[in-house]
PyMOL CGO cylinders between C-alpha atoms (Angstrom):
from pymol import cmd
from pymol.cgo import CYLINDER

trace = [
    CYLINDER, -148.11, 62.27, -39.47, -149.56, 59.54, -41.90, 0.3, 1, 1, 1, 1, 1, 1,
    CYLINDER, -149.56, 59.54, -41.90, -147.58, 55.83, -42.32, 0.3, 1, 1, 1, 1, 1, 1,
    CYLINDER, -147.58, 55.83, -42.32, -146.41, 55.39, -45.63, 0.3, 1, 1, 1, 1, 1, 1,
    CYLINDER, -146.41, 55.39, -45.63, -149.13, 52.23, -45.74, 0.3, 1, 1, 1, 1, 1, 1,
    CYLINDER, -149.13, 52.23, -45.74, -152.14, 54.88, -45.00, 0.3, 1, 1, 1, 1, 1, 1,
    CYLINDER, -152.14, 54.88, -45.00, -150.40, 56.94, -47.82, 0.3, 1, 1, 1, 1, 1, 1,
    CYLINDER, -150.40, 56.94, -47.82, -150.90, 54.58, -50.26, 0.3, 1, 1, 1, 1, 1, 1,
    CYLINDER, -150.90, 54.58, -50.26, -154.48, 53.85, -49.37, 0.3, 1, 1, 1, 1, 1, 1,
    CYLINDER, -154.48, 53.85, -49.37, -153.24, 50.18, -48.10, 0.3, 1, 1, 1, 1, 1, 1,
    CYLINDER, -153.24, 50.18, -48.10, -153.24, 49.56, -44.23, 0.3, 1, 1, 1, 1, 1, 1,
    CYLINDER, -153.24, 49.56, -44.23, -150.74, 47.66, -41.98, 0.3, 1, 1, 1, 1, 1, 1,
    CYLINDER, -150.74, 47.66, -41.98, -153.12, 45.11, -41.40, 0.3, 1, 1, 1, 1, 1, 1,
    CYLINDER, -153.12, 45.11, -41.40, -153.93, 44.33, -45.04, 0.3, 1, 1, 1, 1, 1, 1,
    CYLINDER, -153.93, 44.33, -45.04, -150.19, 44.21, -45.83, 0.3, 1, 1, 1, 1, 1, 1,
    CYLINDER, -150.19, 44.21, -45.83, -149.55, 41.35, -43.29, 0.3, 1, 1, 1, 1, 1, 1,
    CYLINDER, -149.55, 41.35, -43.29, -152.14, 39.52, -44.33, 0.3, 1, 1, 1, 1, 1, 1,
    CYLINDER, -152.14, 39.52, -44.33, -150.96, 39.27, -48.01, 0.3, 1, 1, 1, 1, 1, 1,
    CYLINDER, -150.96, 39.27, -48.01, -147.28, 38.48, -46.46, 0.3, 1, 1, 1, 1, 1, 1,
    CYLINDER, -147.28, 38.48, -46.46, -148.89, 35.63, -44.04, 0.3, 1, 1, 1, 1, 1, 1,
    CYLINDER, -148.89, 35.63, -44.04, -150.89, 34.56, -47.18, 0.3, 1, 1, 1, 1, 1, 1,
    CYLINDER, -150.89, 34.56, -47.18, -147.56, 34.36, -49.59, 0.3, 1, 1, 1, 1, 1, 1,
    CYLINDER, -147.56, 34.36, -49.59, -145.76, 32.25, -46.82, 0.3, 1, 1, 1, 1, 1, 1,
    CYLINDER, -145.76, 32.25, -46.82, -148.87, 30.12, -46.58, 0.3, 1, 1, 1, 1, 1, 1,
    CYLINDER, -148.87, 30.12, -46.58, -148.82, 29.74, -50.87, 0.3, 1, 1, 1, 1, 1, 1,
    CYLINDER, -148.82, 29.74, -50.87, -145.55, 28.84, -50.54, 0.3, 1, 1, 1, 1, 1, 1,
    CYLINDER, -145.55, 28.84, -50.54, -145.69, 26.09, -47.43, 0.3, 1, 1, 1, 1, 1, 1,
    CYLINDER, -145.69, 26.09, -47.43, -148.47, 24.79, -49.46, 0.3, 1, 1, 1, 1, 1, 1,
    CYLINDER, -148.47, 24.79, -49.46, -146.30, 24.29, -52.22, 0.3, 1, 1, 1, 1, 1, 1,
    CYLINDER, -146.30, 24.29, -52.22, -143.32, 22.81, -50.93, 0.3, 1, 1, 1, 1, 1, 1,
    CYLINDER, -143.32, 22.81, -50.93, -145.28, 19.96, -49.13, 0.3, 1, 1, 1, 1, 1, 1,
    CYLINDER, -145.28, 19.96, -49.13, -146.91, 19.49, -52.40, 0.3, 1, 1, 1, 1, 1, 1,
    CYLINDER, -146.91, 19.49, -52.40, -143.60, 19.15, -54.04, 0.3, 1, 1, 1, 1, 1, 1,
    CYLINDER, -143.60, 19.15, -54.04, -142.04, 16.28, -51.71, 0.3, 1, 1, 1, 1, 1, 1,
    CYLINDER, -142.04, 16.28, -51.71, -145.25, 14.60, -51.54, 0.3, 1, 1, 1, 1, 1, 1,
    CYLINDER, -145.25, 14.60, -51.54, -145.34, 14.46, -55.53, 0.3, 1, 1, 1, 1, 1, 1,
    CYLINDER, -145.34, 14.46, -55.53, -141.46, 13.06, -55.55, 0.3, 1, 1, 1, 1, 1, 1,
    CYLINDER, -141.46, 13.06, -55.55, -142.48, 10.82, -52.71, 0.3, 1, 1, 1, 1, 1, 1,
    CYLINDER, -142.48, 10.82, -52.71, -144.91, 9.39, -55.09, 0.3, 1, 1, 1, 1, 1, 1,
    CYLINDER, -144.91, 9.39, -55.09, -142.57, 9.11, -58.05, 0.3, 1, 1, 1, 1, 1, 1,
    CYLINDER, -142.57, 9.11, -58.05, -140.10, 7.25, -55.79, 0.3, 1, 1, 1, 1, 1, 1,
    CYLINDER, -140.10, 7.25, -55.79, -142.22, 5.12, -53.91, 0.3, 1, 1, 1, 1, 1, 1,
    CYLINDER, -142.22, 5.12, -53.91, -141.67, 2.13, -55.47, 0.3, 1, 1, 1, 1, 1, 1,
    CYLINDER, -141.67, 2.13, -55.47, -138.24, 2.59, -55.85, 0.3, 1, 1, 1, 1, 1, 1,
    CYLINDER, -138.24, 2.59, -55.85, -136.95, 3.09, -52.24, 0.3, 1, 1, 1, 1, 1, 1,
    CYLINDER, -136.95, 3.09, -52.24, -139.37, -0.02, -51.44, 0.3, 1, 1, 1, 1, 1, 1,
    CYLINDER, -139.37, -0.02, -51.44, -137.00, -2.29, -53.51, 0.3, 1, 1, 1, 1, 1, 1,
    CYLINDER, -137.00, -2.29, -53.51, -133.60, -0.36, -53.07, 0.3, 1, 1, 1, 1, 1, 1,
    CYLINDER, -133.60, -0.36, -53.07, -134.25, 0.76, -49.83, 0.3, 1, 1, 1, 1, 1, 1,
    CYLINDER, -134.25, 0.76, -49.83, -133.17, 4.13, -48.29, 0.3, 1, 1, 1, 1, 1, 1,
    CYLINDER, -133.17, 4.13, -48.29, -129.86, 3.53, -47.84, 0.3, 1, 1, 1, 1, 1, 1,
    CYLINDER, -129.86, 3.53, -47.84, -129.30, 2.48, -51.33, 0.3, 1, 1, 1, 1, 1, 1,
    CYLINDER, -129.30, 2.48, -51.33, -131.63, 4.95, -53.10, 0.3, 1, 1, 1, 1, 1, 1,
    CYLINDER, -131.63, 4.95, -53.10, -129.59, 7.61, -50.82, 0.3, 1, 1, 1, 1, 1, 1,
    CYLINDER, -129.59, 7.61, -50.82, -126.34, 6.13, -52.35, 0.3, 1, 1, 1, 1, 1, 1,
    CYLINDER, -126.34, 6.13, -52.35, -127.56, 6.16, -55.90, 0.3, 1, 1, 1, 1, 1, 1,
    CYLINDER, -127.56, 6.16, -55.90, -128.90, 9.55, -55.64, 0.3, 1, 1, 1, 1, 1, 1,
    CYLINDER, -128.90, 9.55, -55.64, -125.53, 10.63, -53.79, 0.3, 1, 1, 1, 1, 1, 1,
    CYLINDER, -125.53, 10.63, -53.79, -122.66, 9.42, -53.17, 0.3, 1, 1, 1, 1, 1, 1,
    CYLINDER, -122.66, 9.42, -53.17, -119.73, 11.15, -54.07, 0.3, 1, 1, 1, 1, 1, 1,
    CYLINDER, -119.73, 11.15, -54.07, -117.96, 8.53, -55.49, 0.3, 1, 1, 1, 1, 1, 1,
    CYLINDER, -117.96, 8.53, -55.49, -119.36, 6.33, -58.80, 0.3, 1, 1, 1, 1, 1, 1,
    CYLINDER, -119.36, 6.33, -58.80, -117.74, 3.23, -60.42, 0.3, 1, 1, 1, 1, 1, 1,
    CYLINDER, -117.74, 3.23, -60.42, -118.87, 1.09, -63.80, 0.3, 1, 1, 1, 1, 1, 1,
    CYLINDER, -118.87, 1.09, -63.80, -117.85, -2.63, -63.43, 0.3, 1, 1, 1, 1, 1, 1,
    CYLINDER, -117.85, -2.63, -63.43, -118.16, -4.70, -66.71, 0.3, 1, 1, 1, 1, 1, 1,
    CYLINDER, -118.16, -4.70, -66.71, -119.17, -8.52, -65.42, 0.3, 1, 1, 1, 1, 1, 1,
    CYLINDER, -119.17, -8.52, -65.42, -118.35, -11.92, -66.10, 0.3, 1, 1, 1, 1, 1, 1,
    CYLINDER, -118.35, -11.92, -66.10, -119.76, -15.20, -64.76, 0.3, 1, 1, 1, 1, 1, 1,
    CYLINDER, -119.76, -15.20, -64.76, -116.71, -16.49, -62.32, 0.3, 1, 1, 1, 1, 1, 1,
    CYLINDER, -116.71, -16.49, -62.32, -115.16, -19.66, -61.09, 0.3, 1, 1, 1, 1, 1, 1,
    CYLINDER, -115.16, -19.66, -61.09, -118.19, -20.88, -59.01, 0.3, 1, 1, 1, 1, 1, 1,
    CYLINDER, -118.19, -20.88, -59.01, -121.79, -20.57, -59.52, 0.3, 1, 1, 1, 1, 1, 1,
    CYLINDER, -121.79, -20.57, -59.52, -123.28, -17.37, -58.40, 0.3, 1, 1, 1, 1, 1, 1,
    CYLINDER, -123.28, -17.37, -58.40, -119.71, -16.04, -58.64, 0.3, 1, 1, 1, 1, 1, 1,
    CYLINDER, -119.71, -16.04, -58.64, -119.24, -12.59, -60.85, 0.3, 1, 1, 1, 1, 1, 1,
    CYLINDER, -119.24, -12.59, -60.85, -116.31, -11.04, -61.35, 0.3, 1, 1, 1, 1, 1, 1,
    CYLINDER, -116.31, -11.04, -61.35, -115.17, -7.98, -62.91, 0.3, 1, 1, 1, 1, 1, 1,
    CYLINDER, -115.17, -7.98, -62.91, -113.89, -7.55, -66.13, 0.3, 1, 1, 1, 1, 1, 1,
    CYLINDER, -113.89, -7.55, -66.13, -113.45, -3.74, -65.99, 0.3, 1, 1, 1, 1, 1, 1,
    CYLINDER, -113.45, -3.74, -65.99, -113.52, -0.97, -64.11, 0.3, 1, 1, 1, 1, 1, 1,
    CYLINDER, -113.52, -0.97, -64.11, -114.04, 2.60, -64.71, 0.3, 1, 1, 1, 1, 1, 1,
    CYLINDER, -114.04, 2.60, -64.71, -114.55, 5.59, -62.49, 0.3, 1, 1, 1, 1, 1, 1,
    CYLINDER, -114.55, 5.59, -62.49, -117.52, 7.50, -64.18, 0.3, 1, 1, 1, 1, 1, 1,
    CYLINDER, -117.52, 7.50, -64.18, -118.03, 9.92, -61.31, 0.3, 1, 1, 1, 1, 1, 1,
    CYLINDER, -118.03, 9.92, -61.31, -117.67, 12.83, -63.27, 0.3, 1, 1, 1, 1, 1, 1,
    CYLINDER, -117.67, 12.83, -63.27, -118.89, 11.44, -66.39, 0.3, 1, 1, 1, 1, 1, 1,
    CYLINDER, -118.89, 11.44, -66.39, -121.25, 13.86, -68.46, 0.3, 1, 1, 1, 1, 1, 1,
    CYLINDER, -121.25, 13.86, -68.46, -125.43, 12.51, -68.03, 0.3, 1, 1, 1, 1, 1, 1,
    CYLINDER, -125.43, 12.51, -68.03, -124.65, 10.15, -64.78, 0.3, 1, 1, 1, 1, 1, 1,
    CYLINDER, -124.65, 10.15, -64.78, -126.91, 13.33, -62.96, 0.3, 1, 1, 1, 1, 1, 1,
    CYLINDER, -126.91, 13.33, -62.96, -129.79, 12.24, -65.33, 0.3, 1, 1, 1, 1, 1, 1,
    CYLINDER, -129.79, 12.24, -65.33, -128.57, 8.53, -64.84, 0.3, 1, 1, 1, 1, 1, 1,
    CYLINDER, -128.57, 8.53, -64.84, -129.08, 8.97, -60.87, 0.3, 1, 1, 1, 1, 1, 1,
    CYLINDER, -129.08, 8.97, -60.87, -132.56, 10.81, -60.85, 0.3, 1, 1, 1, 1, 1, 1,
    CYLINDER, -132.56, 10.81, -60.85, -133.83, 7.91, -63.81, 0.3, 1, 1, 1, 1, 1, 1,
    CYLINDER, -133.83, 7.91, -63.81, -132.93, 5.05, -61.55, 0.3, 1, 1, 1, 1, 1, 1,
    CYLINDER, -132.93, 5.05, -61.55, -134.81, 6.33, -58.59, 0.3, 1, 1, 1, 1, 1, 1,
    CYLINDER, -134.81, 6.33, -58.59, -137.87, 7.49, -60.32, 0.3, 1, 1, 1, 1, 1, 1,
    CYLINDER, -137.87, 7.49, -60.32, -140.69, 4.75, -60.47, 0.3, 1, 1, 1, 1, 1, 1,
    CYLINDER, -140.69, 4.75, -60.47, -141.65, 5.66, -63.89, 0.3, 1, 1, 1, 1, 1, 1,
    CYLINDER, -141.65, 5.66, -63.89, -138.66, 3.91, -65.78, 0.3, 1, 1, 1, 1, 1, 1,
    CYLINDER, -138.66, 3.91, -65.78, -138.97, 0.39, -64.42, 0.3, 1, 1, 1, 1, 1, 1,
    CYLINDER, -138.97, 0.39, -64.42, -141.38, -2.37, -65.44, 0.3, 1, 1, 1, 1, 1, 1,
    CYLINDER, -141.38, -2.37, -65.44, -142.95, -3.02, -62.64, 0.3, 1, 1, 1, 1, 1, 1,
    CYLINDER, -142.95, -3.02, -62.64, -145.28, -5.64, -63.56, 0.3, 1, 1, 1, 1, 1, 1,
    CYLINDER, -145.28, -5.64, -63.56, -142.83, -7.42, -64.73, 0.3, 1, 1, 1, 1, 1, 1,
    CYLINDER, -142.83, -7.42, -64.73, -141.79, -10.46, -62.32, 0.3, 1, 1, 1, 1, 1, 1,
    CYLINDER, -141.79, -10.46, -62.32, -139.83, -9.31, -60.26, 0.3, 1, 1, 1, 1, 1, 1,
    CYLINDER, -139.83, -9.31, -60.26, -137.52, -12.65, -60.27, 0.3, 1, 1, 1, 1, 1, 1,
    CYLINDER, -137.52, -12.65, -60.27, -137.75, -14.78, -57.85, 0.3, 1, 1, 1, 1, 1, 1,
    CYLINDER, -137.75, -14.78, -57.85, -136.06, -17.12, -60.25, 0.3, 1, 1, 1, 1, 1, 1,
    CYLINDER, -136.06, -17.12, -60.25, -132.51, -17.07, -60.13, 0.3, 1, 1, 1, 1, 1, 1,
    CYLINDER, -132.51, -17.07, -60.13, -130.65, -15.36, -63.52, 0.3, 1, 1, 1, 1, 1, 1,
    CYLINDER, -130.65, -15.36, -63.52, -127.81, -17.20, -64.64, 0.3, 1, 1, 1, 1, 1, 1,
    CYLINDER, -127.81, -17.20, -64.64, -124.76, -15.95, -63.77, 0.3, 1, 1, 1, 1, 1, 1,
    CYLINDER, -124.76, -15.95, -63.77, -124.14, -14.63, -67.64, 0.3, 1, 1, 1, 1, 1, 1,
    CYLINDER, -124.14, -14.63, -67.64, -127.05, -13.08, -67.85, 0.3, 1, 1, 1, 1, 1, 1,
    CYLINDER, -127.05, -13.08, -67.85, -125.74, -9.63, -65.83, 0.3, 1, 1, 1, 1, 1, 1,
    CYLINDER, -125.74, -9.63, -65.83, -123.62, -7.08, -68.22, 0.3, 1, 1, 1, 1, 1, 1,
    CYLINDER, -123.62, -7.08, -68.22, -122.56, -4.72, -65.70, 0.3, 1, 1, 1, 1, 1, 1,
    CYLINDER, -122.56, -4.72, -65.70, -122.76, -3.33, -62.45, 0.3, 1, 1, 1, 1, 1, 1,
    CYLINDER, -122.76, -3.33, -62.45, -122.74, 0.26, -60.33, 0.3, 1, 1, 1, 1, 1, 1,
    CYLINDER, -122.74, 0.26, -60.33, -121.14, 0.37, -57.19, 0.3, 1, 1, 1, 1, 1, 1,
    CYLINDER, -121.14, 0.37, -57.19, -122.14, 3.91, -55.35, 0.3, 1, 1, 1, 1, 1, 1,
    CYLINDER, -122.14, 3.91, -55.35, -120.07, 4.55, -52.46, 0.3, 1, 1, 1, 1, 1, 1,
    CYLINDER, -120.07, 4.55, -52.46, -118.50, 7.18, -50.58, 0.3, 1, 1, 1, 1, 1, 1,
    CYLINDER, -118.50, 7.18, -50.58, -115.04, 6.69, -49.25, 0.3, 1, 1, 1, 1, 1, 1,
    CYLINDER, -115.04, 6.69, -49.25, -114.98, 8.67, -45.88, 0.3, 1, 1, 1, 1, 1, 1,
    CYLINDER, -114.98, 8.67, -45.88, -117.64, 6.22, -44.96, 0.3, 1, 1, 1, 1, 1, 1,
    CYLINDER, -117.64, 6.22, -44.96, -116.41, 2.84, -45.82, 0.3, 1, 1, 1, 1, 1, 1,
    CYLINDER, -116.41, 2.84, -45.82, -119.79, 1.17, -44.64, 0.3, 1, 1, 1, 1, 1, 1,
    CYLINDER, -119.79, 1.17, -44.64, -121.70, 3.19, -47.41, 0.3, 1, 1, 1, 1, 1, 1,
    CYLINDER, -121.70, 3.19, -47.41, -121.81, 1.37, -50.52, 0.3, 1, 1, 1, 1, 1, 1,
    CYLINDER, -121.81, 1.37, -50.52, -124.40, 0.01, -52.64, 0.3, 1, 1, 1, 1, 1, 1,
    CYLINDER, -124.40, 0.01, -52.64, -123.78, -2.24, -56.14, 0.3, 1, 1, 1, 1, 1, 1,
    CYLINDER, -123.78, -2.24, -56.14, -127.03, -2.54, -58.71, 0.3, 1, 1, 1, 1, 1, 1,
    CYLINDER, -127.03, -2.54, -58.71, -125.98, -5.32, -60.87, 0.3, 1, 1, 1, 1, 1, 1,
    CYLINDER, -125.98, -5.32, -60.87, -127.39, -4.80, -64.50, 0.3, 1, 1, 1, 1, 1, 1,
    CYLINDER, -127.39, -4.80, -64.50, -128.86, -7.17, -67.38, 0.3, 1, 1, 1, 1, 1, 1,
    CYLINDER, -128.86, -7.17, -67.38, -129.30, -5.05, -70.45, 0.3, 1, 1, 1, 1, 1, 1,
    CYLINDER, -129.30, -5.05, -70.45, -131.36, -7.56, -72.68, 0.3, 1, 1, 1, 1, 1, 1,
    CYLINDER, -131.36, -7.56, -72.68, -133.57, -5.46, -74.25, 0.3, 1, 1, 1, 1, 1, 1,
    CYLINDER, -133.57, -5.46, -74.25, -136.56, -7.76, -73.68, 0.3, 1, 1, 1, 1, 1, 1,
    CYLINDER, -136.56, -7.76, -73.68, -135.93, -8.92, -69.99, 0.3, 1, 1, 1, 1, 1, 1,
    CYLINDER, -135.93, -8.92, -69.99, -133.37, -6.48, -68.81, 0.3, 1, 1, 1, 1, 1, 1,
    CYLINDER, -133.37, -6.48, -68.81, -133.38, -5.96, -65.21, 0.3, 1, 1, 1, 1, 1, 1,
    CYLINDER, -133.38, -5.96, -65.21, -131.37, -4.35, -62.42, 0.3, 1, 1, 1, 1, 1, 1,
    CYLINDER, -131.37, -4.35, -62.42, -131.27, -6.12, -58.63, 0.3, 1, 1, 1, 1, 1, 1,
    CYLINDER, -131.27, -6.12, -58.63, -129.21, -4.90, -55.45, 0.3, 1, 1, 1, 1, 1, 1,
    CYLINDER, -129.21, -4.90, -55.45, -126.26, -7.42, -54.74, 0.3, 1, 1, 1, 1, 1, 1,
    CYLINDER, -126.26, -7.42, -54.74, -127.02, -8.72, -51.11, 0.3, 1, 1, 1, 1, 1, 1,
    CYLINDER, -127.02, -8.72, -51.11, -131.12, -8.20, -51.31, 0.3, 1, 1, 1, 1, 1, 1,
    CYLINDER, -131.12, -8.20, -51.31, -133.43, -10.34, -53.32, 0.3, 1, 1, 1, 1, 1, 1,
    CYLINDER, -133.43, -10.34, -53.32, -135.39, -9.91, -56.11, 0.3, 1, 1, 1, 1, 1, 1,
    CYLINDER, -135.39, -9.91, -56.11, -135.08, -7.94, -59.29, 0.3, 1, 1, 1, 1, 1, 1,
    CYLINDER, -135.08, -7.94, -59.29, -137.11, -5.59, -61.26, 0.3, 1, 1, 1, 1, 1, 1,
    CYLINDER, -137.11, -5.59, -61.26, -137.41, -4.59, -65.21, 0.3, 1, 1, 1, 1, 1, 1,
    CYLINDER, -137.41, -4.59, -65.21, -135.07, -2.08, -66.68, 0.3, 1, 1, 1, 1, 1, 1,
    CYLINDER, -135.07, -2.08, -66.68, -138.44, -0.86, -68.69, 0.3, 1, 1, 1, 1, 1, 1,
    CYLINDER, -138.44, -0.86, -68.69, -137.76, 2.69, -70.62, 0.3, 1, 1, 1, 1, 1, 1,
    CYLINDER, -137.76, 2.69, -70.62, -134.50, 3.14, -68.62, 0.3, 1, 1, 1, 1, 1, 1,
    CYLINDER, -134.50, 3.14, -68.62, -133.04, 0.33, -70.41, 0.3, 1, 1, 1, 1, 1, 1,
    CYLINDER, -133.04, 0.33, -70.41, -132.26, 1.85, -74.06, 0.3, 1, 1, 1, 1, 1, 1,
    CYLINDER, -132.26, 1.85, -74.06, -130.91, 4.62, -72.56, 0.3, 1, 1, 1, 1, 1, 1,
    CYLINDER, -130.91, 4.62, -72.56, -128.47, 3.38, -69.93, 0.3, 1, 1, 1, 1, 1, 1,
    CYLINDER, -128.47, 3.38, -69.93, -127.53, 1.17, -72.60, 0.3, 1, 1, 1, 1, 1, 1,
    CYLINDER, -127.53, 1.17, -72.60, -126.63, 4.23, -74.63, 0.3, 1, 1, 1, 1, 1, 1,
    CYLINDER, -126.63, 4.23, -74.63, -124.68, 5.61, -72.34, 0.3, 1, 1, 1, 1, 1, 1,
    CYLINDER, -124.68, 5.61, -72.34, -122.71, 3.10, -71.12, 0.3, 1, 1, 1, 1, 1, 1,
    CYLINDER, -122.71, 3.10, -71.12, -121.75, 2.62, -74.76, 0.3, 1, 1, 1, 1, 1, 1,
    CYLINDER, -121.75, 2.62, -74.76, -120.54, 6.39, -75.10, 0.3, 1, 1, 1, 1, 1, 1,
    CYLINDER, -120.54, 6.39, -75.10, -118.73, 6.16, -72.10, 0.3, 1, 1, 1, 1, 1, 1,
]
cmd.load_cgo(trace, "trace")
């Protein structure tokens, strides 16, 4: 009695080789994929850091503070606050402010000190069954030198093409 793979003029063997060769297409693939958004983020989880870009990505829970300068120097304080975790684009928001490709980088990266009116407005990513995991990107939205920073690290980088639109969006909130 003839297999149903001699039948059709195929055998086993050359059926499990295009099966093994699929599989192999396909690993191929996938590590091609994470090492491309690896390179897209590279820069970006250098300055945020893991932990951050993991928040920003993330975290369940997503809240817009509008800043002030406040009593002291280096003191901001919070003018407003709105929950936009559900608010329609902050999935596009997320992905542009990890990708590499929507900062300046060559801009400097501010080791000079901003004055304290110079930041508009601030993220805070957190997620509240783990009070430990939060992470605030304070915003300047100048369209020349805009820039975002991490409270609590140093340095800052350009808001580049990101800039105009978060902008936007924070105005249709």
């Amino acid at each position: 009695m003839a297999t149903s793979a001699s039948r059709s003029g195929m055998p086993a063997a050359r059926g499990r080789s295009l099966v093994v060769g699929i599989v192999l297409l396909g690993l191929v693939a996938a590590a091609t994929g994470i090492a491309y958004q690896r390179l897209q983020t590279r820069r970006c989880l250098d300055f945020y850091g893991s932990e951050v870009a993991r928040l920003v990505a993330a975290a369940p829970h997503v809240e817009l503070l509008t800043l002030a300068p406040g009593a002291g120097p280096g003191r901001l304080v919070a003018t407003a606050a709105r929950d936009v975790t559900h608010a329609k684009g902050l999935v596009h928001l997320r992905r542009g402010l990890v990708e590499d490709a929507n900062f300046a980088w060559a801009q400097p990266t501010g080791a000079e000190r901003l004055p304290d009116d110079a930041w508009d407005l601030a993220f805070v990513f957190s997620d509240p069954k783990v009070p430990a995991a939060r992470a605030t990107l304070v915003i300047d939205l100048d369209e020349q030198t805009g820039s975002v920073a991490v409270l609590g690290k140093p340095g800052r980088v350009g808001l580049g093409r990101i800039g105009r639109g978060l902008a936007k969006w924070v105005d249709g909130l």
